[in-house]
N, C-alpha and C positions, 0 to 999 in steps of 0.2 A: 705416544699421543694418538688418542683416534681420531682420525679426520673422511671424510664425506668425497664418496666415489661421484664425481655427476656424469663419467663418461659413457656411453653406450654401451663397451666391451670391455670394461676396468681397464684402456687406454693408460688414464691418468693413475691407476693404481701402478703398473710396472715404471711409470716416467717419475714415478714421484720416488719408487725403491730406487732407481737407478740413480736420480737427480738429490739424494738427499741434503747432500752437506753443500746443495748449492742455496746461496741466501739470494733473495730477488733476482733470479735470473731473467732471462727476456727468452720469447717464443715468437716465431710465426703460426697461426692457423689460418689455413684457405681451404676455406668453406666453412666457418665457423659457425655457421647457423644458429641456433639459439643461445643465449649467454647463460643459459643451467643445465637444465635437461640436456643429456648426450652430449654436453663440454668438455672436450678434453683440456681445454686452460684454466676452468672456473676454476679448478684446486689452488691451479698455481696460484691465480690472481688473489682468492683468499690470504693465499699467504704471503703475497705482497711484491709477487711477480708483476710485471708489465709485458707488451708485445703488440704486438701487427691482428688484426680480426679481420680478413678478405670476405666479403659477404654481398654479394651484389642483389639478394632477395630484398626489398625496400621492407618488410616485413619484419625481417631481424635483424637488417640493419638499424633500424630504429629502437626494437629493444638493448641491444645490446647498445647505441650511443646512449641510450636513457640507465644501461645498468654496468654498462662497464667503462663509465666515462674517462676511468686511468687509463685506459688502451685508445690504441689507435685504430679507431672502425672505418674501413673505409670501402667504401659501395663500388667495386670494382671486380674484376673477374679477371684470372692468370692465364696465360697459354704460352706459346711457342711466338706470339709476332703481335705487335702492338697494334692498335686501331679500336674503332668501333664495332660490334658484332651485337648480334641477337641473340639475349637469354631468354628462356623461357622457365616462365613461375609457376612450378606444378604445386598449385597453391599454399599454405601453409607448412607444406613439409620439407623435410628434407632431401628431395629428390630434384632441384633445379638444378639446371643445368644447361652450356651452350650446344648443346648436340642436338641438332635436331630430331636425328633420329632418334635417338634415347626420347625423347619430349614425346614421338608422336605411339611409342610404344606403353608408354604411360598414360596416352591418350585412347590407345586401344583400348587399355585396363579399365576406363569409366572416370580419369582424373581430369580435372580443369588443367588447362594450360592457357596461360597470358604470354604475348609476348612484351619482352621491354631492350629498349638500345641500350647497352651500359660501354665504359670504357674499359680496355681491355690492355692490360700490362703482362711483360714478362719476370720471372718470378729477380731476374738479373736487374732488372731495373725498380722493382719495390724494395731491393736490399740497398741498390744505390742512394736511389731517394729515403728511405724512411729507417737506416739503421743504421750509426753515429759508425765512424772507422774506429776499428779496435775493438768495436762491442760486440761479445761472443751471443752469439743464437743459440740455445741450449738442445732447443730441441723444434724439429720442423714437422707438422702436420700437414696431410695434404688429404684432402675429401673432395672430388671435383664431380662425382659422378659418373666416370666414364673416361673422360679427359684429363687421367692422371698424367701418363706419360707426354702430352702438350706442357704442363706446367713444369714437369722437369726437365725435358728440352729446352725451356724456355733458362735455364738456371746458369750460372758460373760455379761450376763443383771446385774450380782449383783457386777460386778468390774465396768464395763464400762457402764457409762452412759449419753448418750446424751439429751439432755434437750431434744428436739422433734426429735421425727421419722415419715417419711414420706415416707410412701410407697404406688406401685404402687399397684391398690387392684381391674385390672382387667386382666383378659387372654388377652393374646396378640392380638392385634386389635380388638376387641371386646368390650360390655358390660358387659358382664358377671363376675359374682361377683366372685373374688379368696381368698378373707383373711381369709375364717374359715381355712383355712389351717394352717393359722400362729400365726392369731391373738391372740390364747386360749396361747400362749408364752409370746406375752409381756404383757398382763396383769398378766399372773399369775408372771408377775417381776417387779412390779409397774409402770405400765403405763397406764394410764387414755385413754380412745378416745378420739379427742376433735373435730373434724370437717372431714366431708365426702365431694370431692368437684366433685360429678361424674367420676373421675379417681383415686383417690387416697386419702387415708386414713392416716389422723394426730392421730398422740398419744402423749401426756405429760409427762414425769417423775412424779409419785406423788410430789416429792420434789419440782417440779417448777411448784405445781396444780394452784398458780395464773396467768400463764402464755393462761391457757384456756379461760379466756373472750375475752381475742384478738381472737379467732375462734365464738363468738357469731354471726358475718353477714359475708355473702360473699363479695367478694372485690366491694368497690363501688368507688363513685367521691371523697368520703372524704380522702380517704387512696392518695389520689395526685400521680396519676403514669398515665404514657403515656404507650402505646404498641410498641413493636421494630419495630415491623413490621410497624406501624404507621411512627415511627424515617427513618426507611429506604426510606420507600416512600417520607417523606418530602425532608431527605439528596439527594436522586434521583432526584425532582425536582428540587433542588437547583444543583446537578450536571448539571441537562440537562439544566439551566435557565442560567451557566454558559458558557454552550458547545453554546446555543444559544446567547450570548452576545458576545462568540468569533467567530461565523459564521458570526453575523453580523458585526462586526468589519472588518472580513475579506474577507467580501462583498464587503463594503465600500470601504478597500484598492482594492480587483480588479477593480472595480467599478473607483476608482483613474487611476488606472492603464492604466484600457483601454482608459479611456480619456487622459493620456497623450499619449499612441501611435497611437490612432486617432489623434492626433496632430500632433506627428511623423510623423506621414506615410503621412498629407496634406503636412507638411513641406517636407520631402521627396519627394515627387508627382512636388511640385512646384520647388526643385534643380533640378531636374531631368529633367523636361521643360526647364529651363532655359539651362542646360547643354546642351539636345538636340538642343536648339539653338544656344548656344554658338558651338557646334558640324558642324550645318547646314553652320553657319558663316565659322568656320574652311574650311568644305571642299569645299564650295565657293571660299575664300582666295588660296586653294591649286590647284580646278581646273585652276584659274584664271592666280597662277603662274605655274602651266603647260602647260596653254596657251600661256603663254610670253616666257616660255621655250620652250616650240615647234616653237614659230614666231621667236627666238633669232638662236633659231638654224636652221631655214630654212633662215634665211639672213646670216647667217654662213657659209651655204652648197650653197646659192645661191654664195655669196660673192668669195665661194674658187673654183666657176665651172670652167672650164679653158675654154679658149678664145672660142673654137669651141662652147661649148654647150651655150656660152652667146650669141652666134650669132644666132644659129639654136634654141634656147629656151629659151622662154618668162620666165620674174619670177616663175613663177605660175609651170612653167614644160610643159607645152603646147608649140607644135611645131610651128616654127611659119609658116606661110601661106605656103611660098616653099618648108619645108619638108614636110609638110601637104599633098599638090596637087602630092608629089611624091610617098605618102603610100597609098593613096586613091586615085581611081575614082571619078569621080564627083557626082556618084550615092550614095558614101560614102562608096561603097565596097573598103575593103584593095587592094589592087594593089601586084601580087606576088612578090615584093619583101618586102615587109613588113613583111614577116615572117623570111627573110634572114637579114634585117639590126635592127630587132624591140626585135629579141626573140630568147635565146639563144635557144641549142641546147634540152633540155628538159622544153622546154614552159616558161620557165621565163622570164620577160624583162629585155634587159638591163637597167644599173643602169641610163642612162641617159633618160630613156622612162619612169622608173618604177614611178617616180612620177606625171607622167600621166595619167598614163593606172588606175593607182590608183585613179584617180579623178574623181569624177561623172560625168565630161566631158567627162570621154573616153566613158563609156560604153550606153550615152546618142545617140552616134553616130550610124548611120543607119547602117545596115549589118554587125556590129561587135557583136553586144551583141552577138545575136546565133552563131556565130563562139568562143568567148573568154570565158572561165571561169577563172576567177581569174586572175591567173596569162599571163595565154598565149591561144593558139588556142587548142582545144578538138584535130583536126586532125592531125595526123605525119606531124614531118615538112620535105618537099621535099627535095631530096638532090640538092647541090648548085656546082654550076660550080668551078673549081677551083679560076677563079679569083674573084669570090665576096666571096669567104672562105678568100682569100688574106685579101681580105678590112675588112669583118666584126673582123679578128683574129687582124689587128691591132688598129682598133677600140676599142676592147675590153680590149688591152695592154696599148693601151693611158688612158685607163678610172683608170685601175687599178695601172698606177704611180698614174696619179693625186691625186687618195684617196689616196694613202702616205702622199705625199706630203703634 
């Protein structure tokens, strides 16, 4: 069966050749730092292991109690003697650690560093407290940064024993070799080496020496594991092959869309015509019938003219020949009394002239245009003898029953 490497150094690939025919075993990890990425437990825990997760970074302690909620996460830090001490949080990664010096040469490098107080155990008393008596630890991880050999001083080798230890067995980001520090410990408490994998160093319990021919090869095709990183990348293509089957989907529908309101907007375009015509009609129909209403009501106005002006005035309003020859000379100059029987006293016409004077008739006539604007004559009108003030004042009183009337 192929299963999914998430360890940094395929770790969890030789623990898992070694460990196979064990069913839910239990693990310590100290320094467990992220619950996927560079896990050397995340295998086991898939497959329905439990264990210990040491992590005093508040940062993956939290992922890890949000993803590895079967284990036991606990925000704490190992050494040699119990108390409170200062870690420090070389931000996001995995390089924290209680060493100040290690902190401040990471600080050299351009990194953040926080400091935080956390509680500090030894590795003898987290087996006391947090591992049932009789229950075998299969296998022990130790990542400390620098401070390996503090957490295995800190241990009981001849009560507690975990079938493989695995420790990190170089100075922090480097090659350089750190286990003579620690290593003359667990051997001299029965632990075998069994495999070196350029970061980190395996040892066996004598008691489980058959468990050492699984570290005979480094991990190859036969041991059937994929890499995470591998899984991520594929899971990301298959996201982004999804993201594109919904883009194009949603292509598709605008792509719909727009064809239906390009549809719209012809259909639109062509009511619209057709309105404007129907519109055009309309105000045709309306000038039409304001035509018939302007001719209804000029055979109204003609029909109600009283006797004098039917005599003196054609349909039309035009005077007929004899009033004519009596406001004009024959040259077509006004004749002075034309301002006295034609235009009242502030240029306007009378009502019986106005729809003349208002006709392109009047102002076609010779000698008037340049005298009349609009309504009457530019010049004052001359004062009037009393008796043609007589005539025009009752002229004007005849005009104004008749409109009652």
């Amino acid at each position: 069966m192929t299963f999914i490497s998430y360890a940094q150094n395929f770790e969890d690939v030789m623990l898992m050749r070694a460990l196979k025919g064990v069913k839910r075993g239990c693990y310590i990890d100290v320094g467990a730092c992220a619950p996927d990425a560079d896990s050397v437990t995340r295998l086991f825990y898939e497959q329905g292991w439990r264990g210990i997760n040491v992590e005093p970074n508040p940062h993956y302690l939290s992922l890890l109690s949000e993803q590895r909620a079967g284990d036991k996460n606990l925000g704490i830090a190992l050494s040699d003697a119990e108390g409170m001490q200062t870690f420090h949080v070389i931000g996001d990664t995995g390089l924290s650690s209680l060493s100040a010096e290690i902190a401040a040469t990471h600080k050299t490098a351009g990194m953040s560093s926080t400091e935080i107080s956390v509680s500090v155990l030894t590795l003898q008393k987290l087996w006391i407290d947090h591992i049932p008596t009789g229950c075998d630890v299969h296998f022990l991880k130790i990542d400390v940064e620098g401070l390996e050999a503090s957490v295995i001083r800190g241990g009981d080798w001849a009560k507690h024993r975990p079938w493989i230890v695995v420790v990190e067995a170089t100075a922090p980001a480097s090659q350089e070799p750190s286990h003579k520090e620690w290593e003359p410990i667990l051997l001299a408490h029965g632990y075998g080496f069994a495999y070196w994998d350029g970061l980190n160093r395996f040892y066996v319990a004598d008691e489980h020496a058959d468990l050492k021919s699984a570290f005979s090869a480094p991990p190859n095709v036969f041991d059937n594991f994929v890499l995470y990183s591998q899984v991520l990348i594929e899971q990301q293509a298959k996201d982004l092959n999804i993201q594109r089957a919904t883009l194009v989907e949603e292509r598709a529908r605008l792509v719909e869309n727009y064809a239906t309101l390009v549809e719209e907007r012809a259909r639109l375009v062509e009511e619209r015509g057709v309105l404007n015509e129907r519109l055009r009609e309309e105000q045709m129909l309306l000038m039409h019938e304001q035509y018939r209403s302007h001719t209804l009501e000029n055979q109204v106005r003609i029909l109600k003219r009283p006797l004098w002006e039917k005599i003196l005035f054609r349909k039309t309003g035009r005077p007929v020949r004899l009033v004519r020859r009596g406001l004009f000379h024959t040259s077509g100059k006004p004749r002075t009394i034309f301002r006295r029987i034609v235009l009242h006293k502030n240029g306007r016409p009378r009502r019986a002239f106005h729809e003349w004077m208002i006709n392109p008739d009047y102002p076609a006539l010779p000698g008037v245009v340049a005298g009349v604007h609009h309504w009457g004559i530019l010049e004052q009108e001359p004062s009037r003898s009393p008796r043609t003030q007589y005539f025009m004042d009752r002229m004007d009183k005849k005009t104004s029953v008749d409109r009652v009337e």
